[in-house]
Chimera marker file (.cmm) of the C-alpha trace (Angstrom):
<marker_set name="trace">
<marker id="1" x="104.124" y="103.020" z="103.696" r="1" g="1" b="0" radius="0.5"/>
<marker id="2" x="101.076" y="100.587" z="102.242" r="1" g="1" b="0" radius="0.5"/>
<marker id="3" x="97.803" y="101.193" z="102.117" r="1" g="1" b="0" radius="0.5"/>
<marker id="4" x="95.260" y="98.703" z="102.165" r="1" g="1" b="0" radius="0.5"/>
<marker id="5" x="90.987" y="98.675" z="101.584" r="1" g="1" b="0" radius="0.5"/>
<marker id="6" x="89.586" y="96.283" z="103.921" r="1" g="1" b="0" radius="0.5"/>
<marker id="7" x="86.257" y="95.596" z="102.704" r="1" g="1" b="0" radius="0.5"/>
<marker id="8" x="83.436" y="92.399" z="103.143" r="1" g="1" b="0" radius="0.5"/>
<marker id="9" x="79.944" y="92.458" z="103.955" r="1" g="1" b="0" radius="0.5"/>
<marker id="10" x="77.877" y="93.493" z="107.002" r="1" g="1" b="0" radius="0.5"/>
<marker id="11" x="79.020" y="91.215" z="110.140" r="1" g="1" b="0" radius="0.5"/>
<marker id="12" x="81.861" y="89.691" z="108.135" r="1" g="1" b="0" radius="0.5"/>
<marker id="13" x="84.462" y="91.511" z="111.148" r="1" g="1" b="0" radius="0.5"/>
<marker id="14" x="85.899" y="94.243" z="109.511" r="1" g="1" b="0" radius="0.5"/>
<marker id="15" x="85.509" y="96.559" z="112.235" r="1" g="1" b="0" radius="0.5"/>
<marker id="16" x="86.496" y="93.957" z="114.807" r="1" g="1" b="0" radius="0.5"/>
<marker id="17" x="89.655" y="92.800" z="112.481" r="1" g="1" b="0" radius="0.5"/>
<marker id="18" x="90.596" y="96.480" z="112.470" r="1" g="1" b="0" radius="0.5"/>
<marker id="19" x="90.529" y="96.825" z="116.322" r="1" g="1" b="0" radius="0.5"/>
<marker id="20" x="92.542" y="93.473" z="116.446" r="1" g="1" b="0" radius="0.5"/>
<marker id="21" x="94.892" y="95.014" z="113.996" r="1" g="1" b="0" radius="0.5"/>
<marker id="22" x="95.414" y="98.521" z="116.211" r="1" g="1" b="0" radius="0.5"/>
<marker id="23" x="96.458" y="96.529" z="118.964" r="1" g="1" b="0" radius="0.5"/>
<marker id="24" x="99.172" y="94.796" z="117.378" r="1" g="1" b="0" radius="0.5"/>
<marker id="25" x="103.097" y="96.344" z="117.801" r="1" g="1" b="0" radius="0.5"/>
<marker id="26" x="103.325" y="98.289" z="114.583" r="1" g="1" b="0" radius="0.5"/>
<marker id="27" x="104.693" y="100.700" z="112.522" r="1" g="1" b="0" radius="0.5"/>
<marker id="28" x="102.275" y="103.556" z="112.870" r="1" g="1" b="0" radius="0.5"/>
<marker id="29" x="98.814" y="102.709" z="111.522" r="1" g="1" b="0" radius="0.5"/>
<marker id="30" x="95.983" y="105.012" z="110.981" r="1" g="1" b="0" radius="0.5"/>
<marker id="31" x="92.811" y="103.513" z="110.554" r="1" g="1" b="0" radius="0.5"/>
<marker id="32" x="89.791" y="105.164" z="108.657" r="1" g="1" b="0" radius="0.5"/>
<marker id="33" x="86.445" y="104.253" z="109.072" r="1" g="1" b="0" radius="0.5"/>
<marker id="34" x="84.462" y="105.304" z="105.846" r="1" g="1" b="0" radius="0.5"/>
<marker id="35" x="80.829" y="104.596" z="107.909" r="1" g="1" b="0" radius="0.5"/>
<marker id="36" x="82.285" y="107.082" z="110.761" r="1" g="1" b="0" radius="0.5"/>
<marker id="37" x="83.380" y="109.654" z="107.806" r="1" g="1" b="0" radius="0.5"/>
<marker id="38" x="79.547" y="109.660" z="106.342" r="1" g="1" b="0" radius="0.5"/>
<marker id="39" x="78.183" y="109.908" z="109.452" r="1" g="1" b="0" radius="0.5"/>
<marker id="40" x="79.459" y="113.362" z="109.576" r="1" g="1" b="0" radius="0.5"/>
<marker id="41" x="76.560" y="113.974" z="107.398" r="1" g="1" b="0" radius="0.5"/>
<marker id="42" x="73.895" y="114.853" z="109.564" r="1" g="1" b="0" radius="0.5"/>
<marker id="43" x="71.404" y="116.488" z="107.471" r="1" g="1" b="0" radius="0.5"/>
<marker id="44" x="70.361" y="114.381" z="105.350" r="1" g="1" b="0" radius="0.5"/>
<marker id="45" x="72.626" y="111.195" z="106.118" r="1" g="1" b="0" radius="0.5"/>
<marker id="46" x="71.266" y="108.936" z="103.548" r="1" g="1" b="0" radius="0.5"/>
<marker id="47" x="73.338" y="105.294" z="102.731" r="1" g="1" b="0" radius="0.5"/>
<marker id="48" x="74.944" y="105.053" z="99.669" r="1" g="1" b="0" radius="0.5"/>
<marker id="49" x="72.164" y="103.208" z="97.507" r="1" g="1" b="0" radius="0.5"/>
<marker id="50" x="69.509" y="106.075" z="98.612" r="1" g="1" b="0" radius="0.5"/>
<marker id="51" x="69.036" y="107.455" z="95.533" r="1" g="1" b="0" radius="0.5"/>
<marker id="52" x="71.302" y="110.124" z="94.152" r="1" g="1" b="0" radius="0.5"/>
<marker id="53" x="72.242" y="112.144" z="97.554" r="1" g="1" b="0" radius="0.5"/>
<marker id="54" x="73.356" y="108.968" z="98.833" r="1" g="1" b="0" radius="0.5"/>
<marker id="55" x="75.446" y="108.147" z="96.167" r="1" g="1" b="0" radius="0.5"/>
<marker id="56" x="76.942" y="111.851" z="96.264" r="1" g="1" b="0" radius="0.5"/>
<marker id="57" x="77.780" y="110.898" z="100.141" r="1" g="1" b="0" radius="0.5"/>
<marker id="58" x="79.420" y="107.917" z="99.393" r="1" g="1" b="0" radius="0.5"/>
<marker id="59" x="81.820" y="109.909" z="96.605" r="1" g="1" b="0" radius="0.5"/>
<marker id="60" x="82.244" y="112.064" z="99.226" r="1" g="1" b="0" radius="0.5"/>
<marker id="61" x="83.038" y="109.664" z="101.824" r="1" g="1" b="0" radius="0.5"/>
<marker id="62" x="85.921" y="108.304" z="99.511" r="1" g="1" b="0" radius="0.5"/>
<marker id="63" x="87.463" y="111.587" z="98.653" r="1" g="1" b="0" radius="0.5"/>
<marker id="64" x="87.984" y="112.333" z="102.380" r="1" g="1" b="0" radius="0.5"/>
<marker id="65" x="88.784" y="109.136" z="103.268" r="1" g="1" b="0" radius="0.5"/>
<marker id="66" x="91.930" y="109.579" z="99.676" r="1" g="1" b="0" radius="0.5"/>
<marker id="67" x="92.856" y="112.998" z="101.250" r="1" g="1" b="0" radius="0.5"/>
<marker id="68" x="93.583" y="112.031" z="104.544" r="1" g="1" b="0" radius="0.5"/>
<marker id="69" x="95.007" y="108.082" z="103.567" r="1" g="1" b="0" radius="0.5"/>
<marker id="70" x="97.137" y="110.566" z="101.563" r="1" g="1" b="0" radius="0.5"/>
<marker id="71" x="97.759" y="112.909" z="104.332" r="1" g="1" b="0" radius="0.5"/>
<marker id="72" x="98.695" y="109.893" z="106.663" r="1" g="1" b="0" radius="0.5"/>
<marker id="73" x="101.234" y="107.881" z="104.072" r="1" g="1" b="0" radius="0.5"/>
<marker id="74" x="103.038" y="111.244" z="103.588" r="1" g="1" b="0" radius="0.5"/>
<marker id="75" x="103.643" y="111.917" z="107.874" r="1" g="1" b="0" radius="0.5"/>
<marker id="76" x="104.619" y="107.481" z="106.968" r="1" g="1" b="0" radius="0.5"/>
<marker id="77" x="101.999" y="105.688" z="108.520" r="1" g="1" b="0" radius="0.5"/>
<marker id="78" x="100.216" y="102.912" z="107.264" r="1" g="1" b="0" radius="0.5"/>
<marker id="79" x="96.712" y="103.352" z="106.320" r="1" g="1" b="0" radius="0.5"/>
<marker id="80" x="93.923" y="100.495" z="106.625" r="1" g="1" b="0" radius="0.5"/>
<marker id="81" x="90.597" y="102.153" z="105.154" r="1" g="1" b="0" radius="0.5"/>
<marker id="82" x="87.868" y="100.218" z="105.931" r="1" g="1" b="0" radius="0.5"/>
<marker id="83" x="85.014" y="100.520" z="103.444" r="1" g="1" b="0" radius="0.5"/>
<marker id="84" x="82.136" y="98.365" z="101.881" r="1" g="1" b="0" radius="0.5"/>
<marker id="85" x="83.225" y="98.605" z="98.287" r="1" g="1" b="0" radius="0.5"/>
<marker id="86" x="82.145" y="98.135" z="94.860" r="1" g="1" b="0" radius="0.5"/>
<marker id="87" x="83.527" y="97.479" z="91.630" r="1" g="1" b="0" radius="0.5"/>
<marker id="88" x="83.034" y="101.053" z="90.848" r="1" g="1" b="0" radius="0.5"/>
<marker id="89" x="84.027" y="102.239" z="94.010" r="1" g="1" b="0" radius="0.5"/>
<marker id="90" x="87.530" y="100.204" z="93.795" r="1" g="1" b="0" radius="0.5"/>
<marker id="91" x="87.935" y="102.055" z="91.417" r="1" g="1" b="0" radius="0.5"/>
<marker id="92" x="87.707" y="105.643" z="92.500" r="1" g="1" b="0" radius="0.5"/>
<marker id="93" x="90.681" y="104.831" z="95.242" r="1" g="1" b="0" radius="0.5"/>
<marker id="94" x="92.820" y="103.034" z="92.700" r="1" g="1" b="0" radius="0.5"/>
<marker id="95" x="92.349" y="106.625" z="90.903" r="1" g="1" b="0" radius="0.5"/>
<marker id="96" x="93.900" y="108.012" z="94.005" r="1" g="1" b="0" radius="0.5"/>
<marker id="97" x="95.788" y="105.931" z="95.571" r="1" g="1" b="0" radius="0.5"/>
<marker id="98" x="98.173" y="103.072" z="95.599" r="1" g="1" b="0" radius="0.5"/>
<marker id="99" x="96.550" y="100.238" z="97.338" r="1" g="1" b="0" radius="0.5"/>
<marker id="100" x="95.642" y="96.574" z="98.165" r="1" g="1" b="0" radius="0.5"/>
<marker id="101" x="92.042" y="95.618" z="98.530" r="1" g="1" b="0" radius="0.5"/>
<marker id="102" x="91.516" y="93.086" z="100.808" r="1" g="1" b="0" radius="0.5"/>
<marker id="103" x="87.986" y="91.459" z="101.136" r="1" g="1" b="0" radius="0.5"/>
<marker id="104" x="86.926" y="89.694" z="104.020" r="1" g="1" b="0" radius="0.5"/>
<marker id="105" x="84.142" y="86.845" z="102.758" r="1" g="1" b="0" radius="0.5"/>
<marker id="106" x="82.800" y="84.626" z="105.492" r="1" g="1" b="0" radius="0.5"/>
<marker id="107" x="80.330" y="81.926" z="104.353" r="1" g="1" b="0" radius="0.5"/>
<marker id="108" x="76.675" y="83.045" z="104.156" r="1" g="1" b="0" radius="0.5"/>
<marker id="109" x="75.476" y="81.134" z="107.362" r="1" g="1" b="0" radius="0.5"/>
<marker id="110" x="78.268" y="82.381" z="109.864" r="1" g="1" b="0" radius="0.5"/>
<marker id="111" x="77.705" y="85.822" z="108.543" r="1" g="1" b="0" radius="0.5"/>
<marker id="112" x="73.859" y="85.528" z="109.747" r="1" g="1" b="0" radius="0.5"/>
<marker id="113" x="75.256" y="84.118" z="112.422" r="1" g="1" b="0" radius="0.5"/>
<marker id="114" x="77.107" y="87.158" z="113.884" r="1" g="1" b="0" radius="0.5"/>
<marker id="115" x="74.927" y="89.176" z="112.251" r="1" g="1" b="0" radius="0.5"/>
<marker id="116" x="72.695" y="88.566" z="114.857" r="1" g="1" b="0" radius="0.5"/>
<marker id="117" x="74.054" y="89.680" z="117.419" r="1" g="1" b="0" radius="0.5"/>
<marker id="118" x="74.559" y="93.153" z="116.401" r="1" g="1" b="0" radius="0.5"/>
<marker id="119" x="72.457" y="96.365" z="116.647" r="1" g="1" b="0" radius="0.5"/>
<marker id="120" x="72.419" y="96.899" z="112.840" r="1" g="1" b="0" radius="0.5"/>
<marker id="121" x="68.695" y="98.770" z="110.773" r="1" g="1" b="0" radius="0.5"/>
<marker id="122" x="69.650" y="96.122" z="108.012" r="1" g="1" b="0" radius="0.5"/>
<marker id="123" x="67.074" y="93.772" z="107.036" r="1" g="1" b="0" radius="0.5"/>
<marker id="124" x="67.596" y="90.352" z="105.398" r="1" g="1" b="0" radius="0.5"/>
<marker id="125" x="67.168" y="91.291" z="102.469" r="1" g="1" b="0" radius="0.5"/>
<marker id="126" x="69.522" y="93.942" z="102.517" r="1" g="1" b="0" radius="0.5"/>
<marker id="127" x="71.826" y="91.772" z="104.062" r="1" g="1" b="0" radius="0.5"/>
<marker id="128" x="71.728" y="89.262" z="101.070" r="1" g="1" b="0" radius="0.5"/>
<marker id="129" x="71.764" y="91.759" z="98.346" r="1" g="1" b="0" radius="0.5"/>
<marker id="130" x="74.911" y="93.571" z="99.627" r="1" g="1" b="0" radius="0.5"/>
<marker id="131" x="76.491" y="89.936" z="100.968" r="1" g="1" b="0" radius="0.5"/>
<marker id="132" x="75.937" y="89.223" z="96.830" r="1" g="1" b="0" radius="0.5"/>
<marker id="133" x="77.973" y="92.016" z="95.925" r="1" g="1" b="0" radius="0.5"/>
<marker id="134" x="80.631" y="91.496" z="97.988" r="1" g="1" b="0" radius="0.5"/>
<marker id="135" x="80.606" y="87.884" z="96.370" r="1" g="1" b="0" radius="0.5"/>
<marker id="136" x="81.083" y="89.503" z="92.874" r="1" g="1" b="0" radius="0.5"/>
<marker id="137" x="83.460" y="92.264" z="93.449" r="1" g="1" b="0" radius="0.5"/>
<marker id="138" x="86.098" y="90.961" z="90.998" r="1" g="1" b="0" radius="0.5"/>
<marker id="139" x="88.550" y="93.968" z="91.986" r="1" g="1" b="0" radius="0.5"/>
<marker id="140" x="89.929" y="92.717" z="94.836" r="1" g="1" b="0" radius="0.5"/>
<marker id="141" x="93.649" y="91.330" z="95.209" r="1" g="1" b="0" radius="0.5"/>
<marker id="142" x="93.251" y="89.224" z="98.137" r="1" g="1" b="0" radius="0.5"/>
<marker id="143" x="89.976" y="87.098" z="99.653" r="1" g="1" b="0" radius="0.5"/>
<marker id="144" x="90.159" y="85.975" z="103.147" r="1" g="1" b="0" radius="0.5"/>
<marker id="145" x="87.686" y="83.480" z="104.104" r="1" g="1" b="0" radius="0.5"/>
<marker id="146" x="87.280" y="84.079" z="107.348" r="1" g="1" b="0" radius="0.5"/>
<marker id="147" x="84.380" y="81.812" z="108.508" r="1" g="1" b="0" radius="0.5"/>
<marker id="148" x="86.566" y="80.360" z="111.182" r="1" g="1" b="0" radius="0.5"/>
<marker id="149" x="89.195" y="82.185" z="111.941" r="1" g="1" b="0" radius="0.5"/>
<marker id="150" x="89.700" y="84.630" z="114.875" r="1" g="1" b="0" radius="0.5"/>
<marker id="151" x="90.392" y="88.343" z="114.111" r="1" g="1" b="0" radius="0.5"/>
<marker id="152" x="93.652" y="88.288" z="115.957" r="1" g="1" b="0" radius="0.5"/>
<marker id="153" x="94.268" y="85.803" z="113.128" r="1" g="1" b="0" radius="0.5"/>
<marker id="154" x="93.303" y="87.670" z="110.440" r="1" g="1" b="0" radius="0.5"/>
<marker id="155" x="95.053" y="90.638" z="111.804" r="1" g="1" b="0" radius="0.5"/>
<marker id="156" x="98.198" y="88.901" z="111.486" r="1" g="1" b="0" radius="0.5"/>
<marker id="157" x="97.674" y="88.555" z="108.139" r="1" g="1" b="0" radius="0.5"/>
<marker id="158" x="96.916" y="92.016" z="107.249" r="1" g="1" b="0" radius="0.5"/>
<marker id="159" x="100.443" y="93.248" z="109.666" r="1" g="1" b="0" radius="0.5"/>
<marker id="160" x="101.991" y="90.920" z="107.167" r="1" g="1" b="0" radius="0.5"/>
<marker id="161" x="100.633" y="92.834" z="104.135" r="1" g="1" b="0" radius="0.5"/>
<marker id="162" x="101.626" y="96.000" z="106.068" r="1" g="1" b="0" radius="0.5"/>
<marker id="163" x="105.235" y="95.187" z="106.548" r="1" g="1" b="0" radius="0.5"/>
<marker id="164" x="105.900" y="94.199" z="103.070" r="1" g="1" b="0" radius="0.5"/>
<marker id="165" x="105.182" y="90.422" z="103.445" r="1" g="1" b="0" radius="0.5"/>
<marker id="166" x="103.512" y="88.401" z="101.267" r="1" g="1" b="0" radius="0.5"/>
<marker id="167" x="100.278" y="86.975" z="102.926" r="1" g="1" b="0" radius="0.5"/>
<marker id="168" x="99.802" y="83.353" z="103.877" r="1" g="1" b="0" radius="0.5"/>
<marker id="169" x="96.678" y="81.747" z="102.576" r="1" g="1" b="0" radius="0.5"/>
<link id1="1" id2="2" r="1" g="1" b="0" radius="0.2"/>
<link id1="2" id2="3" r="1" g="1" b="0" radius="0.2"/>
<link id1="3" id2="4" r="1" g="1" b="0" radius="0.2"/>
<link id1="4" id2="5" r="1" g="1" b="0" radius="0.2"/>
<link id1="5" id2="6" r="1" g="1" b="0" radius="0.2"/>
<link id1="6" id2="7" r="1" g="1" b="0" radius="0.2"/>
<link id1="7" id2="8" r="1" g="1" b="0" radius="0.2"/>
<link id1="8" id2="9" r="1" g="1" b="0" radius="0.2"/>
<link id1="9" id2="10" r="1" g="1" b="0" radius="0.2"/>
<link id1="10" id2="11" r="1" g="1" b="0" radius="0.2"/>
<link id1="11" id2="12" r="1" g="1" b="0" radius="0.2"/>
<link id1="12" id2="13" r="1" g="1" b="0" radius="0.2"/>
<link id1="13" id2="14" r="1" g="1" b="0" radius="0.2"/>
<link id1="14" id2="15" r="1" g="1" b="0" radius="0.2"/>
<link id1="15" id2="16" r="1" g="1" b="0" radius="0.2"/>
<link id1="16" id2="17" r="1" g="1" b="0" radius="0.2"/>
<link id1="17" id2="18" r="1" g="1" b="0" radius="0.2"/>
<link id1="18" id2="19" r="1" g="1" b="0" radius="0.2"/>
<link id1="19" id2="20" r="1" g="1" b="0" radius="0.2"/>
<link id1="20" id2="21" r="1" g="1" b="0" radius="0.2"/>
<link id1="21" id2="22" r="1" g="1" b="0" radius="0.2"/>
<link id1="22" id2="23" r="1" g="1" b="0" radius="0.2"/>
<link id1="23" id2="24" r="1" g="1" b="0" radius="0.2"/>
<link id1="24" id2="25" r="1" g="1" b="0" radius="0.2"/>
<link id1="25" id2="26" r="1" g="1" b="0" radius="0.2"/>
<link id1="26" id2="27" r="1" g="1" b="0" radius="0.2"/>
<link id1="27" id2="28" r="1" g="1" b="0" radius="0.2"/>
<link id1="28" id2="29" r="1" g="1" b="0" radius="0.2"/>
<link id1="29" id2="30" r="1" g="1" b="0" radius="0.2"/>
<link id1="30" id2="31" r="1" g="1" b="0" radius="0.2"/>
<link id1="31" id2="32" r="1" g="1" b="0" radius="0.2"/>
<link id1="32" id2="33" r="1" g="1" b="0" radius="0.2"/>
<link id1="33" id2="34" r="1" g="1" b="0" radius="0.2"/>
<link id1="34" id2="35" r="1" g="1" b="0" radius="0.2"/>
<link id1="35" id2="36" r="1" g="1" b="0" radius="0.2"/>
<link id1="36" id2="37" r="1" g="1" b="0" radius="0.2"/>
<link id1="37" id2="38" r="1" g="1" b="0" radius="0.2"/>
<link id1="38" id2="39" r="1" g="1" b="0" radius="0.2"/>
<link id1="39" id2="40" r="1" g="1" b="0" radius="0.2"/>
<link id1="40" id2="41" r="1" g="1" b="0" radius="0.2"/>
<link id1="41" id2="42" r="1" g="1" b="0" radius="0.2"/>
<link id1="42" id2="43" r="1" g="1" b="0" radius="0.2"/>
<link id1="43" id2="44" r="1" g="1" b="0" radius="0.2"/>
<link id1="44" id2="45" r="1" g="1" b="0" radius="0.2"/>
<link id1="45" id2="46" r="1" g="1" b="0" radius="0.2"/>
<link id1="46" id2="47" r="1" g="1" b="0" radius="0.2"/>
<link id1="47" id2="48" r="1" g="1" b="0" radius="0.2"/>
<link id1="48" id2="49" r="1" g="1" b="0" radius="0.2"/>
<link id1="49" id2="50" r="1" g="1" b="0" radius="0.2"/>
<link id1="50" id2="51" r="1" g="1" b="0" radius="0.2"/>
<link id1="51" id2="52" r="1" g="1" b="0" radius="0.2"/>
<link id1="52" id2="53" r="1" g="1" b="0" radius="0.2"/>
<link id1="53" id2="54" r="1" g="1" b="0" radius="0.2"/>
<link id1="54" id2="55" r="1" g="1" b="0" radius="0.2"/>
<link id1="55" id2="56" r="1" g="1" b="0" radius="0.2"/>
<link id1="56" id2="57" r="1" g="1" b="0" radius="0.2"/>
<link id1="57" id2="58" r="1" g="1" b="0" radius="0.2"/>
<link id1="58" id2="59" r="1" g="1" b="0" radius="0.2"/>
<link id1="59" id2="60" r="1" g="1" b="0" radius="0.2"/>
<link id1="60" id2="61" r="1" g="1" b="0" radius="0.2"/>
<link id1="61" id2="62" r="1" g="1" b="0" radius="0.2"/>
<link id1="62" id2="63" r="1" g="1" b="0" radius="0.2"/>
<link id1="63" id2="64" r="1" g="1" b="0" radius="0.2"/>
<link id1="64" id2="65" r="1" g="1" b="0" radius="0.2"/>
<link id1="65" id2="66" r="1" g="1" b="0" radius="0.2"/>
<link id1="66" id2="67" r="1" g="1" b="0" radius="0.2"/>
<link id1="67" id2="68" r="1" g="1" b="0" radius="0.2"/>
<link id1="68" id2="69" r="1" g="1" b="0" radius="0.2"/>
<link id1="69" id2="70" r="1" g="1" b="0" radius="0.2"/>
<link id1="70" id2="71" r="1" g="1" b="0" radius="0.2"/>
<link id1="71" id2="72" r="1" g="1" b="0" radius="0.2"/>
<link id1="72" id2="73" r="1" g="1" b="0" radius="0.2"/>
<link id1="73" id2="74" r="1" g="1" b="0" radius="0.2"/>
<link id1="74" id2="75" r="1" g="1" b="0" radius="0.2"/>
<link id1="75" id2="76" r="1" g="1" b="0" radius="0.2"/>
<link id1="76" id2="77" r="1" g="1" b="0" radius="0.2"/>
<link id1="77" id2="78" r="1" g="1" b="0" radius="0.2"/>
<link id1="78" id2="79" r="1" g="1" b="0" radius="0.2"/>
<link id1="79" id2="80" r="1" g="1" b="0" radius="0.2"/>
<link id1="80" id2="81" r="1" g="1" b="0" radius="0.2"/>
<link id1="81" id2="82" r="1" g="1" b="0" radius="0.2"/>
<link id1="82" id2="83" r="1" g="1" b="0" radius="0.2"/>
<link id1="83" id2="84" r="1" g="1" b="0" radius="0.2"/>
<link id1="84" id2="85" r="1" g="1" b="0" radius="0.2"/>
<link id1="85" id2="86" r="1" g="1" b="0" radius="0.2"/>
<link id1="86" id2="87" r="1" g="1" b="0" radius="0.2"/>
<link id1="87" id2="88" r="1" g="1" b="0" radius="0.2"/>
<link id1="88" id2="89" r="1" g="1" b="0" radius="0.2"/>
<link id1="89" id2="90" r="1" g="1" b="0" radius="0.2"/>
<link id1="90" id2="91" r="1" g="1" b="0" radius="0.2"/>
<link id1="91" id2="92" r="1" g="1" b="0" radius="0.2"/>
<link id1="92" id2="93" r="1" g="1" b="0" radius="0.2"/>
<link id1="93" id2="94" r="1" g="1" b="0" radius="0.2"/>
<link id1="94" id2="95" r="1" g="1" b="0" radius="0.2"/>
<link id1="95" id2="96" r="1" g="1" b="0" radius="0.2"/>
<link id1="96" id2="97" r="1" g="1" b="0" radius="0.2"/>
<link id1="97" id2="98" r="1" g="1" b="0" radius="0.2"/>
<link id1="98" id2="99" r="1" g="1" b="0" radius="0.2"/>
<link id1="99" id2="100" r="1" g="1" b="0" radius="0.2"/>
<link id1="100" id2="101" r="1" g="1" b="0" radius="0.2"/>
<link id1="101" id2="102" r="1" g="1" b="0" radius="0.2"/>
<link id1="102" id2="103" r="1" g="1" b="0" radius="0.2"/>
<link id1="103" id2="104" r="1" g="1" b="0" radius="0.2"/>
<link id1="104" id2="105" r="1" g="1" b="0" radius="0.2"/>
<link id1="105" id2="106" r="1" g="1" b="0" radius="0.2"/>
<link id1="106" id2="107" r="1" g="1" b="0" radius="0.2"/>
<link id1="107" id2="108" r="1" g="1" b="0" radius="0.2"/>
<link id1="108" id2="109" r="1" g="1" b="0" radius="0.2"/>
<link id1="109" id2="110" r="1" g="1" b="0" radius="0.2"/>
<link id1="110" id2="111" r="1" g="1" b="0" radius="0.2"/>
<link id1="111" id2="112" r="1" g="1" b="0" radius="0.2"/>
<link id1="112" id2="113" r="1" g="1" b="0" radius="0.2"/>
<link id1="113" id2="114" r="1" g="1" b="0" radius="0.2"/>
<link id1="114" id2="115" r="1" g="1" b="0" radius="0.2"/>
<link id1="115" id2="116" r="1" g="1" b="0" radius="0.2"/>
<link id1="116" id2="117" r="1" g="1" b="0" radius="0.2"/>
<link id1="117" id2="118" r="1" g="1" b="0" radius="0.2"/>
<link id1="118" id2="119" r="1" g="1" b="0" radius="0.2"/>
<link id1="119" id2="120" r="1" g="1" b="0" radius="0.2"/>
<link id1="120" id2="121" r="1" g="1" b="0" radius="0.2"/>
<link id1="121" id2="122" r="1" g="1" b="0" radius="0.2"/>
<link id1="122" id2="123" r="1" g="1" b="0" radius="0.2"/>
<link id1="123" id2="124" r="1" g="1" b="0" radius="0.2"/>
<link id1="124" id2="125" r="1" g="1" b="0" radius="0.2"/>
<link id1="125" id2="126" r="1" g="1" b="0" radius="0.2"/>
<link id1="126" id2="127" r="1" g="1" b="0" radius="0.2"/>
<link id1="127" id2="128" r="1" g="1" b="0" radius="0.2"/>
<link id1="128" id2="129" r="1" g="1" b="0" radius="0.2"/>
<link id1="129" id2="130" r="1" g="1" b="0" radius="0.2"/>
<link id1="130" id2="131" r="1" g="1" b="0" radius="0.2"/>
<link id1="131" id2="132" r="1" g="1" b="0" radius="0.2"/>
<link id1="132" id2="133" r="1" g="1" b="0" radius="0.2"/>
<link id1="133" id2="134" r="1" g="1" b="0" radius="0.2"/>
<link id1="134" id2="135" r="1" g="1" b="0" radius="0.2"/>
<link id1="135" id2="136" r="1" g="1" b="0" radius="0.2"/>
<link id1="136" id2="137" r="1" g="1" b="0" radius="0.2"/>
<link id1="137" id2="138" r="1" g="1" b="0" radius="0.2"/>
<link id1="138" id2="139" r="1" g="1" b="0" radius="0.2"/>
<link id1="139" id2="140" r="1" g="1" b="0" radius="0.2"/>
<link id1="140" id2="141" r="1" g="1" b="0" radius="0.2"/>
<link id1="141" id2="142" r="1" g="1" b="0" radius="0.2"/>
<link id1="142" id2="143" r="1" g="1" b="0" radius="0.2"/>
<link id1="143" id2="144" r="1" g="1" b="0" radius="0.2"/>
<link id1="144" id2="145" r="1" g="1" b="0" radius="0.2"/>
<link id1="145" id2="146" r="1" g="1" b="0" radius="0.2"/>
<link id1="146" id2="147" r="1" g="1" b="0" radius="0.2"/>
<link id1="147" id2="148" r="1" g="1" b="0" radius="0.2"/>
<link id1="148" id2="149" r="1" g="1" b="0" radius="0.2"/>
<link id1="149" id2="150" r="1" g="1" b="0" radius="0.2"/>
<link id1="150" id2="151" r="1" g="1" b="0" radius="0.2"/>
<link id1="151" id2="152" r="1" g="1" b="0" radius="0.2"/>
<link id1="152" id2="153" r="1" g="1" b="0" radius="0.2"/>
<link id1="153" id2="154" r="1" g="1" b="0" radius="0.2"/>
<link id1="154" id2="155" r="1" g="1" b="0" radius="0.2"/>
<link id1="155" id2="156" r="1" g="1" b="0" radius="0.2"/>
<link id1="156" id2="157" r="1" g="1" b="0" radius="0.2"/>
<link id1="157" id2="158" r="1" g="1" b="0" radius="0.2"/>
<link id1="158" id2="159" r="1" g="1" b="0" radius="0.2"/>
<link id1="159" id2="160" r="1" g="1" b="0" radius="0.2"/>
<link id1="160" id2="161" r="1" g="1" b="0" radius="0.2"/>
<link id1="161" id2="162" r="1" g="1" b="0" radius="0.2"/>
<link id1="162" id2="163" r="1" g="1" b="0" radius="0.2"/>
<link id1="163" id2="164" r="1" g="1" b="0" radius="0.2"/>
<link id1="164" id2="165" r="1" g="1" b="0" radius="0.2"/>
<link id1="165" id2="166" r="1" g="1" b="0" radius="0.2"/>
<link id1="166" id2="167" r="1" g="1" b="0" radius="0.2"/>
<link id1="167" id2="168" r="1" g="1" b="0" radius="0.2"/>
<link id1="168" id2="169" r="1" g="1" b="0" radius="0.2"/>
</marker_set>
């Protein structure tokens, strides 16, 4: 079975590419929300760059989210884990697991775009310092720039990836 990261910044349409995705007639899929996994934090939740509790709920995050990817590929479904990554945090899954990172990277202005029409605490500033690091994650093996294309598009793309298929451009 394949796993694969799904990562991009806020209001790039992970979530909504995901949901597209589900809907499609595959194999089995399981998909993994890392946000929904911290949230099971209650007390403190803290995002990953609040200081050091953050960060250990973010390592957290991504061992639960390895254990049960793990536990999913073994009962053969695919797995799409969809995460807001780092260099670093690449990493820590290619430690324990065998995957393909995909980043979704829309252009700066059409991610402000739908970013503004979601209920989201993230300021512009945050917005442009993690859209940044999405820019320079250099771990990824595939980039979809997905400025103008539907997620039922980009969907197809990732069942491709699933099944074995190499991705079109």
């Amino acid at each position: 079975m394949t796993i694969l990261v799904l990562t991009g910044p806020p209001a790039s349409g992970k979530t909504t590419v995901a949901a597209a995705l589900a809907l499609r007639d595959l194999d089995p899929l399981a998909v993994i929300e890392l946000d929904t996994l911290r949230q099971m934090v209650v007390r403190p939740h803290l995002a990953p760059w609040d200081g050091e509790e953050g960060r250990r709920q973010q390592l957290l995050g991504i061992r639960n989210a390895c254990a049960l990817a793990r536990t999913f590929d073994q009962a053969e479904f695919d797995v799409l884990l969809v995460d807001q990554i780092t260099d670093d945090i690449a990493a820590r899954y290619r430690d324990e697991l065998t995957l393909t990172i995909v980043r979704l990277l829309p252009n700066w202005e059409q991610t402000m775009i739908r970013s503004q029409s979601r209920d989201e605490p993230l300021g512009f500033r945050e917005r442009e310092l993690l859209y940044v690091q999405q820019q320079a994650l250099e771990t990824v093996d595939i980039t979809i720039d997905n400025s103008t294309l539907a997620p039922n598009v980009v969907a197809g793309r990732l069942q491709r990836l699933l099944s074995g298929k190499a991705p079109t451009p």
